[in-house]
DRENMITI-967016 format. One record per residue: x, y, z of N, C-alpha, C, O, CB in turn; residue in three letters. Coordinates in steps of 0.1 Angstrom, whole numbers, plus 5000, padded with zeros to 4 digits. Glycine has a CB too. Layout:
N
XYZXYZXYZXYZXYZALA
...
//
This chain:
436
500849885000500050005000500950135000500750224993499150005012UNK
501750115008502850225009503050274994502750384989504250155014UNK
503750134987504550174973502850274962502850384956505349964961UNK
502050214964500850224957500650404963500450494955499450074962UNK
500650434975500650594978501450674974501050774969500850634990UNK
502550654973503950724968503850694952504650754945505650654976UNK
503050634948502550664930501950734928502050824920501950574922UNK
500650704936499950814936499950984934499451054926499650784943UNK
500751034946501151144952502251184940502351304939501651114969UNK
502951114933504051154923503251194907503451274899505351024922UNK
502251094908501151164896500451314899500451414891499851054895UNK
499851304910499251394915500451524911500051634908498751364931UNK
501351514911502551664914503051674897503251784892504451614929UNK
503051564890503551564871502051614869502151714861504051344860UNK
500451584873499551634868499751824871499751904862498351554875UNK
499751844885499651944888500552064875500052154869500151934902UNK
502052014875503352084866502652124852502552234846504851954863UNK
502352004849501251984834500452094831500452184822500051844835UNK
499552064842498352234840499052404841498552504838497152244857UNK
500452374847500752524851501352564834501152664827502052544866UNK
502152414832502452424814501552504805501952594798502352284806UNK
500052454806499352494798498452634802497452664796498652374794UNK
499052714816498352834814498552944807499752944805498152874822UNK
498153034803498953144794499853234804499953204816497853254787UNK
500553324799501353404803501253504813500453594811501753444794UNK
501753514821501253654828501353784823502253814815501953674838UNK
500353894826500454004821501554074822501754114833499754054823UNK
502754104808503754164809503554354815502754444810504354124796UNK
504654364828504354504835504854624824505854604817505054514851UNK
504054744826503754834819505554954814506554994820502454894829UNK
505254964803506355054799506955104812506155104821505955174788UNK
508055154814508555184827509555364822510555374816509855014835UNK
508655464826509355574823510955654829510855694840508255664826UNK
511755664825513055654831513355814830514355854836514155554822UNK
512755904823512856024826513356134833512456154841512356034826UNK
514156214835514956294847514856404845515156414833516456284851UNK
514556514851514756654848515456664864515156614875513156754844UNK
516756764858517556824869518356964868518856994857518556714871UNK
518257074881518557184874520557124872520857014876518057344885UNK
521457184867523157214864523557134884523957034890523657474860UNK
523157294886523557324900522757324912521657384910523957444901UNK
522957264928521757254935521557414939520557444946521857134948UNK
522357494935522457644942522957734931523857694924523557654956UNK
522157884930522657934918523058094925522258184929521357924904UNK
524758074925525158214931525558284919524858264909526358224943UNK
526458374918527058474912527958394902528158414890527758584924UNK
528458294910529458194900529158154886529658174875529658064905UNK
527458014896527057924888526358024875526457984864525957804897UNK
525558174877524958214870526058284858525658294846524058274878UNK
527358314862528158334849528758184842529358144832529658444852UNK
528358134852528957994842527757984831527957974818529157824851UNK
526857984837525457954826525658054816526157994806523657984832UNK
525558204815525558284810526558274801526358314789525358364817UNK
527758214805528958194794528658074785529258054775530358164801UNK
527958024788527657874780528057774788527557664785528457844765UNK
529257774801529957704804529457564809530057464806530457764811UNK
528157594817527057474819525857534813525757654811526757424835UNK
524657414811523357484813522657454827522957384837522457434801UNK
521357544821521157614835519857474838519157504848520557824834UNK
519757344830518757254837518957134826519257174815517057314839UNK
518957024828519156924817517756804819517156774829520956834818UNK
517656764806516556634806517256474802518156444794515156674793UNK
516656424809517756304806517056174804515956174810518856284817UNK
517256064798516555934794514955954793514155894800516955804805UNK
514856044785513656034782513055964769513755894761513356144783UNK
511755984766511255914755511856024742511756144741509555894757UNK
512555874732513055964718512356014716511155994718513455934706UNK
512956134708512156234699510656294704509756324697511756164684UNK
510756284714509356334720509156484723510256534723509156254732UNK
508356554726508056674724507656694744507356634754506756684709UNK
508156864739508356854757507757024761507657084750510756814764UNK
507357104772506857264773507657274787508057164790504857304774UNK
508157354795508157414802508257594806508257704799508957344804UNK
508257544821507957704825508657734838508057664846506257724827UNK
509457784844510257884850509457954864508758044860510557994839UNK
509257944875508758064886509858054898510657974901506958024892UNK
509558154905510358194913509258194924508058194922511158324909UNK
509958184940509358224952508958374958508258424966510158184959UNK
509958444947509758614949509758704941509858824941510658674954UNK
509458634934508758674918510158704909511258664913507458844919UNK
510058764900511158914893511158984896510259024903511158984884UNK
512559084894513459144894512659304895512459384903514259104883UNK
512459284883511459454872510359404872510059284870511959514852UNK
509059534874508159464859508259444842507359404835507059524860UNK
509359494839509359444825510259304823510359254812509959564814UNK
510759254832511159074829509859024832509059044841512558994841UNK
509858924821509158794816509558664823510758654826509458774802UNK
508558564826509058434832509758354820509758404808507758324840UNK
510458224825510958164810510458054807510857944811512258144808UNK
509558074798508957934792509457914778510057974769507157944790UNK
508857784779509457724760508957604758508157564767511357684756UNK
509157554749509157384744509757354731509757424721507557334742UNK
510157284732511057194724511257024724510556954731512257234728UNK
512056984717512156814719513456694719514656694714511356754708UNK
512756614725514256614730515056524716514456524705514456504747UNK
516356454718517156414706516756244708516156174716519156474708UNK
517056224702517256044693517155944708516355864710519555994683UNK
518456014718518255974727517855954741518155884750518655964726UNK
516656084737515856154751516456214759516056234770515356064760UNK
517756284755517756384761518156564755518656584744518556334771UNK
517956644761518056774758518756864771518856814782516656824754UNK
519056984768519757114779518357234777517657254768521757204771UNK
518457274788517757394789518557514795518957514806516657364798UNK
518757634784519857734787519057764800519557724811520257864775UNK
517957824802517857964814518258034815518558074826517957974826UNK
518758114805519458234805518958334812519558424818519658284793UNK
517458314812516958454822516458404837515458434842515458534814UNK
517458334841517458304854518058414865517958404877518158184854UNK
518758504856519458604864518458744863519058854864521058634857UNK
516958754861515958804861515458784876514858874882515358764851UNK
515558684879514758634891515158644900516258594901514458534893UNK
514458734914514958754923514958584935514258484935514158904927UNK
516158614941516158504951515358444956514258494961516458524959UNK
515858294958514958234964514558094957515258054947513958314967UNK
513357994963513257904958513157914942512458014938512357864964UNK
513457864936513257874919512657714914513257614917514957924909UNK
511357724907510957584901510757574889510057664883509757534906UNK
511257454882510957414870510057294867510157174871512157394864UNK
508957344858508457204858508357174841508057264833506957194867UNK
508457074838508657024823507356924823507156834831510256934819UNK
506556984813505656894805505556804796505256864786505156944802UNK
505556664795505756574784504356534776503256514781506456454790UNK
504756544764503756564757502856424751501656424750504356634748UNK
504056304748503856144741503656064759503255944759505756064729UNK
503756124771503056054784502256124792501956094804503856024793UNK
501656244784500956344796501456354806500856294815499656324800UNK
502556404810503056344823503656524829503456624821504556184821UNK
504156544840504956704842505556604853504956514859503856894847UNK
507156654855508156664865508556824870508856934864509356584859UNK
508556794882509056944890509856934895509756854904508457014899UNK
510957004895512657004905512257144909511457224904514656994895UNK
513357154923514257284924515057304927515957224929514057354928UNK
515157434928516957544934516357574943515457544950517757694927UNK
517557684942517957784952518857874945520057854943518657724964UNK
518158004939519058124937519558214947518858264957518458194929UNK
520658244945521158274961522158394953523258414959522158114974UNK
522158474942522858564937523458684944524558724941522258594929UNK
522558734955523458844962523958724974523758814981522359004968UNK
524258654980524658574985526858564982527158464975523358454980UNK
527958624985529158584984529758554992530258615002529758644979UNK
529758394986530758314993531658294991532258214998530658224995UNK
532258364981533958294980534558424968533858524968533858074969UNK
535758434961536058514954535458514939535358614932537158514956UNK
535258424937534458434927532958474920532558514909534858364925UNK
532158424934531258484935531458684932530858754923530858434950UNK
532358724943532558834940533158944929533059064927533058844947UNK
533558854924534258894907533158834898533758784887535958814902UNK
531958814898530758774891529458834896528358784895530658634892UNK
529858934903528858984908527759074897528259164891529459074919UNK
526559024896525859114882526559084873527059174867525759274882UNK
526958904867527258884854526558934845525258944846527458774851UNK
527458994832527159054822525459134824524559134815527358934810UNK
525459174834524159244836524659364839525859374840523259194847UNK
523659514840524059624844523659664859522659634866523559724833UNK
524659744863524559724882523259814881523059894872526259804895UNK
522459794893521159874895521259944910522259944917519659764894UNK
520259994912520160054926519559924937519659924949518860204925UNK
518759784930518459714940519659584940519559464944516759684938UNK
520559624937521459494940521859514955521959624960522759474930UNK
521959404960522159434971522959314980522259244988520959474975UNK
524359294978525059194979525359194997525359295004526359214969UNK
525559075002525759015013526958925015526758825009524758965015UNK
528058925021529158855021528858735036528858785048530658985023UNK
528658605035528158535040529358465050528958405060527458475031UNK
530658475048532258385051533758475048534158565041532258225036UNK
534058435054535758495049536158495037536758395039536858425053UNK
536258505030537158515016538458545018538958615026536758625006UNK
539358455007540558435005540958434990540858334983540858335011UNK
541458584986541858524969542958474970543858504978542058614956UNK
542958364960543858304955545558354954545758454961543358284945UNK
546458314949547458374946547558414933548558384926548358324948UNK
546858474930546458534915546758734917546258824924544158474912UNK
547658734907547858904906546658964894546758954882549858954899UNK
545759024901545159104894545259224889545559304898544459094898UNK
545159284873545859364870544659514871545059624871546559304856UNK
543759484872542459564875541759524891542159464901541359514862UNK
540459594888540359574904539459424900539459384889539359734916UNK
538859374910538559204910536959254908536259194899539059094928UNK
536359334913534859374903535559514897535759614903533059414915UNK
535659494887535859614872534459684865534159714854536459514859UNK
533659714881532259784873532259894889533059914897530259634870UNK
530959964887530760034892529060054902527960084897531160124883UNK
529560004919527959944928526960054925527360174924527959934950UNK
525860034923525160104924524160124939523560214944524660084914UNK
524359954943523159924952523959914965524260014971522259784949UNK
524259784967524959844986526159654986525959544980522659865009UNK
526859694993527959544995528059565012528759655016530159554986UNK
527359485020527559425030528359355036528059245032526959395031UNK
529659335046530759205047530359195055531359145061532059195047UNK
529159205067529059145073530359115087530159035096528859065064UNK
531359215084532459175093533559055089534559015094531759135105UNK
532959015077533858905074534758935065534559005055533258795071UNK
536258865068537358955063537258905046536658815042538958915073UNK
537958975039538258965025540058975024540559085023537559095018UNK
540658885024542258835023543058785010542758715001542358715032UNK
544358845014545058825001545058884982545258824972544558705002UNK
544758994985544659044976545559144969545959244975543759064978UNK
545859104955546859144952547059204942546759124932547559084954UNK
547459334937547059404923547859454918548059564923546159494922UNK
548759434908549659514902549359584886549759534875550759424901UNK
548859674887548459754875549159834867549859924872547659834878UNK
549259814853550159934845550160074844550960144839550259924835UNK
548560104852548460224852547360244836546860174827550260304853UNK
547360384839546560444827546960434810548060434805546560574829UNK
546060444805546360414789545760544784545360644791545560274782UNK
545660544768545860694763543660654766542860744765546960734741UNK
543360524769541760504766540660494775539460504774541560384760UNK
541860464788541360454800542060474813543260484815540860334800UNK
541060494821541660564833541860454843540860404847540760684838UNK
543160404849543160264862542760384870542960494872544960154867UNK
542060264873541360264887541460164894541060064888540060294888UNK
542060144908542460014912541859994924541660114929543959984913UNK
541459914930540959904948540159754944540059684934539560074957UNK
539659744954538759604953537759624946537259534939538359554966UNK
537059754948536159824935536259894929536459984937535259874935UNK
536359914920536559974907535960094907536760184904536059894898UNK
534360134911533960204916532560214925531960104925533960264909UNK
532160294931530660294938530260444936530960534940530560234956UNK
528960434930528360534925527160604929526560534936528160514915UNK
526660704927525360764937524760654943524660534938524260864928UNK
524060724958522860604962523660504966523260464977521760534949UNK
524860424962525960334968526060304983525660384992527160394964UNK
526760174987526460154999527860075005527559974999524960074999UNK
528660055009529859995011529659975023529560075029531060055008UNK
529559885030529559865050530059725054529659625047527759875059UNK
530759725063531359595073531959505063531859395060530159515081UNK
532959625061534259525050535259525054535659635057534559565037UNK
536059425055537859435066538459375052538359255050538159295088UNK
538859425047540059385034541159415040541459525045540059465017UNK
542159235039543659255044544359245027543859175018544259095057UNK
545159295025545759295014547059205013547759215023545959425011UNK
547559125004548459015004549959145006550059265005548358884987UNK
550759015009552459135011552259155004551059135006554059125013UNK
552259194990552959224980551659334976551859384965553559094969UNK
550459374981549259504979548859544968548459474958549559614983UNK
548759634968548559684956549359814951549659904958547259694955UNK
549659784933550859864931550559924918549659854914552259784932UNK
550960004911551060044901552660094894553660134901550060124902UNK
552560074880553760124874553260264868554160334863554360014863UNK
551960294867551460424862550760484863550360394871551260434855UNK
549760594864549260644870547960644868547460644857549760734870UNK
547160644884546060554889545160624895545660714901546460454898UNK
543760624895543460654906542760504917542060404915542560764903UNK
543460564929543560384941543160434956543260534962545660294943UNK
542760314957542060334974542360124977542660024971539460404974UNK
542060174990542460004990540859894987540559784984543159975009UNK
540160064993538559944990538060004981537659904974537259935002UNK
537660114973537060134960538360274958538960324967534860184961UNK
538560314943538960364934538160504932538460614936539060274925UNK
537060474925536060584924535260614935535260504941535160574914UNK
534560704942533660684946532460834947532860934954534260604959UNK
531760834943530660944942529060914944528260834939530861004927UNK
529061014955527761004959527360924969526160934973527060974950UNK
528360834976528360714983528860724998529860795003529160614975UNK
527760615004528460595016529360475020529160365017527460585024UNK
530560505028531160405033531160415045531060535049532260385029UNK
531060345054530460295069531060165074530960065068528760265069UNK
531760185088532660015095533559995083533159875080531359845098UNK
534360015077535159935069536859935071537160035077534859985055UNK
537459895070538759885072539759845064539059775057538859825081UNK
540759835059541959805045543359825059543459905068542059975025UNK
543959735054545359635059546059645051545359645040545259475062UNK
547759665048548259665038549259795031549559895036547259635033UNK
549559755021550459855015549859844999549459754991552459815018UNK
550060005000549360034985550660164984550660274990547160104986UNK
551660114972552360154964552560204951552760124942552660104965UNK
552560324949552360374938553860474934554560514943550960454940UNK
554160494921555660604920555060714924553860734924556460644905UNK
556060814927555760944933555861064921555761184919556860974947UNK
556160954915556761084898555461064891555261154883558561004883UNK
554460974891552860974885551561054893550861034903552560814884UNK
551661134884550461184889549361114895548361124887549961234879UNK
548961064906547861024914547461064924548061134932547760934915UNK
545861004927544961024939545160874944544960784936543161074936UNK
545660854958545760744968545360774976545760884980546660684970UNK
544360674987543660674997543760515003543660404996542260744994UNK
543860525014543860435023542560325020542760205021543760505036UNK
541160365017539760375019539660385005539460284999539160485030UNK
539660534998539160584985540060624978540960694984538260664985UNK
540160614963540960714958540260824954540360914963541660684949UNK
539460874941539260994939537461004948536960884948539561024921UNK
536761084953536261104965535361234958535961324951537361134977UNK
533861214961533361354958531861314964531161224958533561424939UNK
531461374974529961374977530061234986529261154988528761374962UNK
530961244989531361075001531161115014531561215020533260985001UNK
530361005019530161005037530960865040531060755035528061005045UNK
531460935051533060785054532760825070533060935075535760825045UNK
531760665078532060695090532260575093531860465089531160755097UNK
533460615106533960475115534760395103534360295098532260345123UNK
535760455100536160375087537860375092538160485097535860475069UNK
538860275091540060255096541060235083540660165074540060145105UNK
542460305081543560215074544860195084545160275093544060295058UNK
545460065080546560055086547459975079547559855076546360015099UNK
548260085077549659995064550560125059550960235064548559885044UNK
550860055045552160155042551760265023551960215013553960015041UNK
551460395025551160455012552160535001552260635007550160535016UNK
552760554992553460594983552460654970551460604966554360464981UNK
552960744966552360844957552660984959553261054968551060844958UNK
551861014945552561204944551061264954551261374959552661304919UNK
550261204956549061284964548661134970548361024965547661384952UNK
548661184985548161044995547361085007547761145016549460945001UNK
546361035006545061065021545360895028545360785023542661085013UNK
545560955043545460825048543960725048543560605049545960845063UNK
543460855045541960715042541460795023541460725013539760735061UNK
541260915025540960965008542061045000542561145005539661045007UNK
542160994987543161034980542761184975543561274978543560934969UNK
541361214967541161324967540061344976539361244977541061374957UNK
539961444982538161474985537161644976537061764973538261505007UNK
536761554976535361614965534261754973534661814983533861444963UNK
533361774967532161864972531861804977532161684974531061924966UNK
531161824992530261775003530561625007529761535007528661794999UNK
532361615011532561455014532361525030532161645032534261355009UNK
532261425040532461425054532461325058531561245057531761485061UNK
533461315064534861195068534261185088534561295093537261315064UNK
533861125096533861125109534161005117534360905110532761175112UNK
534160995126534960915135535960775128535660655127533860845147UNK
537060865122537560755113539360775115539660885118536860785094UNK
540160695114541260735116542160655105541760575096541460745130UNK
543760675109544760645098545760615109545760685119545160765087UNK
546860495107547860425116548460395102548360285096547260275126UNK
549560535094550160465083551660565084551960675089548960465067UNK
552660445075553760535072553760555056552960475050555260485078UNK
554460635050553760705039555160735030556260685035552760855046UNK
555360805019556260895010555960895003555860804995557360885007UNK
555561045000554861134988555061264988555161334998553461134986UNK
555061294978555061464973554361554987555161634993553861484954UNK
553061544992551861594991550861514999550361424992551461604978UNK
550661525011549861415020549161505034549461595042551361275027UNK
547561425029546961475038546561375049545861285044545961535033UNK
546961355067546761285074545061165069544961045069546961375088UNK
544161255066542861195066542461195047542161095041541661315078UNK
542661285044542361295027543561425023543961505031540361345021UNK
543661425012545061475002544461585001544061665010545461404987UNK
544461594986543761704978542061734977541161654979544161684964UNK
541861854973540461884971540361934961541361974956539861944980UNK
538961954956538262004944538062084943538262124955537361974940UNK
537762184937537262334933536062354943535062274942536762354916UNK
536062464952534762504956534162394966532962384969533762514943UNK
535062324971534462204982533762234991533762344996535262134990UNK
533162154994532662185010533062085021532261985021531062175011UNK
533962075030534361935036534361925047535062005053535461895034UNK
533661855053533961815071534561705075534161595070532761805081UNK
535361715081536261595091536261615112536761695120538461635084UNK
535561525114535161525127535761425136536361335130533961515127UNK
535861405150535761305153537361215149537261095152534461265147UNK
538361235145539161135139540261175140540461295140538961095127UNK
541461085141542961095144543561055132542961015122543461015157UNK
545261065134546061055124547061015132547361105140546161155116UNK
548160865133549460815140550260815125550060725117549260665150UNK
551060895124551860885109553060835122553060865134552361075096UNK
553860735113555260695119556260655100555660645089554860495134UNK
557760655102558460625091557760705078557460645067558460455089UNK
557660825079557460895067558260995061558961055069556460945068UNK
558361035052558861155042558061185034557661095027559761145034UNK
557461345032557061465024557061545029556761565041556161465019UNK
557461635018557661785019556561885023556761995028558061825007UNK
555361835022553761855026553261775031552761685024552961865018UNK
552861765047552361695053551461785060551761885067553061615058UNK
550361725058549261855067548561735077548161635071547761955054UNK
548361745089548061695099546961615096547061495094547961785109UNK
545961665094544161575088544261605073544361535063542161685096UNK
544261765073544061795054542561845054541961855064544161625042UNK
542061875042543061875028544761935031545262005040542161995013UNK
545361875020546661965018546462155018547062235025547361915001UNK
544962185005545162315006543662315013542462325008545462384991UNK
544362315028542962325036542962495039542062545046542962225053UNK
543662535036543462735039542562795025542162915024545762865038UNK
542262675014542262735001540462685004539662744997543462644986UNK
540062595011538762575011538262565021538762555032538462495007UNK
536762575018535762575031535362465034534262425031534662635031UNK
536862395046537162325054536662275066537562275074537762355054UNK
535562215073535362215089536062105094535961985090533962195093UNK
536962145104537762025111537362035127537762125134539462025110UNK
536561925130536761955148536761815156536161705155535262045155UNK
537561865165537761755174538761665166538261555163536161665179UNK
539761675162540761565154541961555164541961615175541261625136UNK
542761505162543861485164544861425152544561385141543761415174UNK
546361425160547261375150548661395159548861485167547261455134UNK
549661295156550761325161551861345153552961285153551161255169UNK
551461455143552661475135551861545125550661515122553561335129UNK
552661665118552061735101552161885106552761925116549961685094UNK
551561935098551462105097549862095111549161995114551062195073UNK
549762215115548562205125547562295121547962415119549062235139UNK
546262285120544862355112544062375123544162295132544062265098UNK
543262445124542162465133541262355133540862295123541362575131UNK
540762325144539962165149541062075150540661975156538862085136UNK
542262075148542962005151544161995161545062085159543061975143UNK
544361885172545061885181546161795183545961685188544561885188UNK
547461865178548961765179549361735192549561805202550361845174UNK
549561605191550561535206551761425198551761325191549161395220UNK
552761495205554061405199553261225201553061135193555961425212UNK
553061265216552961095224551261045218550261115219552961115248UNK
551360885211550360825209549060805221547860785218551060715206UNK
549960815243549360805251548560905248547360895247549760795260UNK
549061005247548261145246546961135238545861155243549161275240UNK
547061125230545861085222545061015223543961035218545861055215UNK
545560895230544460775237543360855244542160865241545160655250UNK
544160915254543860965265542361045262541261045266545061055269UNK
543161115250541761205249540461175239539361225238542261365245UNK
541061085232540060975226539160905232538160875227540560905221UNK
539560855243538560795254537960845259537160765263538860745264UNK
537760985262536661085266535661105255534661155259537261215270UNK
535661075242534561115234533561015237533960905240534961115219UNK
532061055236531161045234529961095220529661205217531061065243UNK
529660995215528761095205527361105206526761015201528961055190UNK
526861185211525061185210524461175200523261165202524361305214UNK
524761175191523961185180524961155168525661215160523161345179UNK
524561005172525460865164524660925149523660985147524760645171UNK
525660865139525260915128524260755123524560635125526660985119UNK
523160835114522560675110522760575102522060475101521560665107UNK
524060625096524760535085525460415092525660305087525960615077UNK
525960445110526760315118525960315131525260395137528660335122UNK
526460165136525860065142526360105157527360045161526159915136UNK
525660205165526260275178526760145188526060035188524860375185UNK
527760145195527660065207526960115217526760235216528660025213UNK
526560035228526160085240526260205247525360275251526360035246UNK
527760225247527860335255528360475246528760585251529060285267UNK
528160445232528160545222529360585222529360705219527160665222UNK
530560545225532060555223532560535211531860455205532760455230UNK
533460595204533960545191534560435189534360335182534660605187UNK
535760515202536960425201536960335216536260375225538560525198UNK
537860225216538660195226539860175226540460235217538260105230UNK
540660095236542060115235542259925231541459825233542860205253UNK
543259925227543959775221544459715231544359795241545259785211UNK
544759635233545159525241546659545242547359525252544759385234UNK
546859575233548359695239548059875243547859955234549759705222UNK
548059895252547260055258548160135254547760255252547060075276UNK
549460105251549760235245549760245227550060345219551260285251UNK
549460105224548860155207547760225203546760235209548460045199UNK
548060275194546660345189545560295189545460185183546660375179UNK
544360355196542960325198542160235182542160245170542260505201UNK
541760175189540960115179539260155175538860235184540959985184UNK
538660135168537360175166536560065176536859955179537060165149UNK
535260145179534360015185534059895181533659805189533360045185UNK
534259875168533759755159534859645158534559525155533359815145UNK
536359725161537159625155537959565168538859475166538159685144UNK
//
């Protein structure tokens, strides 16, 4: 009986195999879409957007999609545009043989900050995919951000850049300044330093005028604040004649506020220029709480402005420099026709210098204009009204520590006890600003 069960049970399992033989097939699973839309970059700063703009990448790609198939998209932002006359960016097109295509976005640099979404419509699956960014254009993180600032675009009044980190350029000699345009809107550092920078310029041509500093220029409405630029040993120099500042070159109509330049800025004394610590040529400029400390050379040198203009006013700002030039004004050099200039609030420590004209704050021809100087100091130069010489650096501490200002100006960020300055960690160096 045994053997007769175990026959049994082995038919039963060859019957079973038999029927599965003869069922049909299972339903094969459905086309499987492999499709990708992705933007270049997960983040679109100042860099990624001249790379796009150059061709260098594009600004979104489609990938394994269905050949030759036909595709629409459309472009929005979290904060809309820029102007009202920019347009969003739509299109359609299709992709190649092998399903895929680039999407320039050229007018991605229309769109103000923030989330940015693309979504692509397919036409042969009814189907839409949506990615995103992050445009982060006034956002500089690094040096190149900063030397791409407003690619191939024209600077406006709402740009409005933010320095997020330290910066470090490279060991790269720049022969111009590292942005070669002119702010309209405002550069924030945030306090964070800008290092290593290094410029050796030929000076002027029969076509153009060098202008050297970290900016090139800043122009009415302009905004410059909480910038500490250390400059590499070797600074910035020219073989010809310039106009130079360590932080902007031009500057008109503009405020500078908290900023500071480190360094030596070298120029021949046989070339006609405007050198400033801060600015070179200077007209309609407000410069408060603003520091230089390093070494200046030229035929005309302001320890913070090289010329000063109509209606600049220079206040709680000072200069820790040694110098050799023709023609040197402790705080700014030369002046313009018909000026109007105030210098308040601010000292001058000249040490290791030579010129034959040294005027304590300045202008040089401060008897020639209508000049206000009050409350200055300096320990060294020719001596002008508002201003008070002490051989000794203590001396000046001294009486620097007694200022108070009531009526902080609204361009800087008062401390508590509305003090300018304090004293360094070495007490008989020169006073430092509140900020630094």
């Amino acid at each position: 009986m045994r053997f007769i069960s175990l026959y049994a049970l082995a038919s039963i399992i060859l019957f079973i195999s038999a029927c599965k033989k003869d069922d049909p097939s299972p339903e094969q699973p459905a086309s499987i879409d492999y499709t990708t839309v992705s933007f270049t970059y997960d983040k679109f700063g100042s860099t990624e957007l001249y790379y796009m703009l150059s061709s260098v990448n594009p600004g979104a790609k489609i990938s394994t999609g269905k050949s030759s198939s036909s595709f629409s998209y459309e472009l929005t932002g979290s904060n809309g545009l820029k102007r009202a006359s920019d347009t969003l960016i739509k299109g359609s097109g299709t992709l190649d043989g092998a399903g895929n295509t680039t999407l320039p976005l050229w007018g991605l640099w229309n769109y103000k900050d923030g989330e940015i979404t693309l979504k692509v419509h397919f036409t042969a699956t009814d189907s839409t995919i949506q990615v995103k960014t992050q445009k982060i254009e006034y956002q500089i993180r690094n040096y190149r951000d900063f030397m791409y600032m407003s690619p191939f675009g024209t600077a406006d009044t709402s740009d409005h850049f933010v320095q997020v980190n330290d910066i470090a350029f490279p060991d790269t000699v720049f022969t111009k300044a590292p942005w070669n345009s002119y702010l309209l809107g405002s550069y924030d550092g945030k306090g964070f330093k800008i290092t290593n920078l290094t410029i050796k310029s030929p000076g002027a041509t029969s076509n153009e005028i060098a202008r050297i500093a970290l900016f090139a220029g800043a122009d009415s409405g302009s905004v410059l604040k909480n910038i500490r630029l250390e400059l590499s040993d070797a600074g910035i120099t020219s073989t010809g004649q310039v106009e130079c500042g360590g932080l902007v070159a031009f500057a008109s109509g503009c405020t500078i506020s908290q900023c500071s330049v480190k360094g030596n800025i070298l120029i021949p004394k046989d070339v006609s220029s405007f050198i400033g610590g801060i600015s070179g040529h200077n007209n309609k400029v407000t410069m408060t709480g603003c520091s230089f400390r390093g070494r200046i050379t030229g035929s005309n040198v302001g320890g913070l402005m090289g010329s000063m203009g109509t209606s600049s006013v220079i206040n709680m700002c000072y200069a820790y420099f040694s110098f050799d030039s023709y023609a040197v004004g402790g705080i700014g050099s030369v002046y313009s026709p018909s000026s109007v200039l105030s210098i308040s609030n601010s000292y001058v420590v000249a040490h290791d210098y030579t010129s034959p004209t040294f005027v304590a704050i300045g202008p040089v021809q401060y008897a020639m204009t209508s000049t206000t100087v009050t409350n200055c100091f300096a320990n060294a130069g020719t001596a002008q009204t508002g201003v008070t010489i002490f051989a000794s650096t203590t001396d000046i501490n001294t009486n620097l520590s007694t200022f108070t200002i009531a009526n902080w100006p609204a361009e800087a960020t008062a401390p508590a006890d509305k003090k300018p300055y304090k004293y360094d960690t070495d007490p008989t160096a020169p006073m430092k600003l509140w900020w630094e």
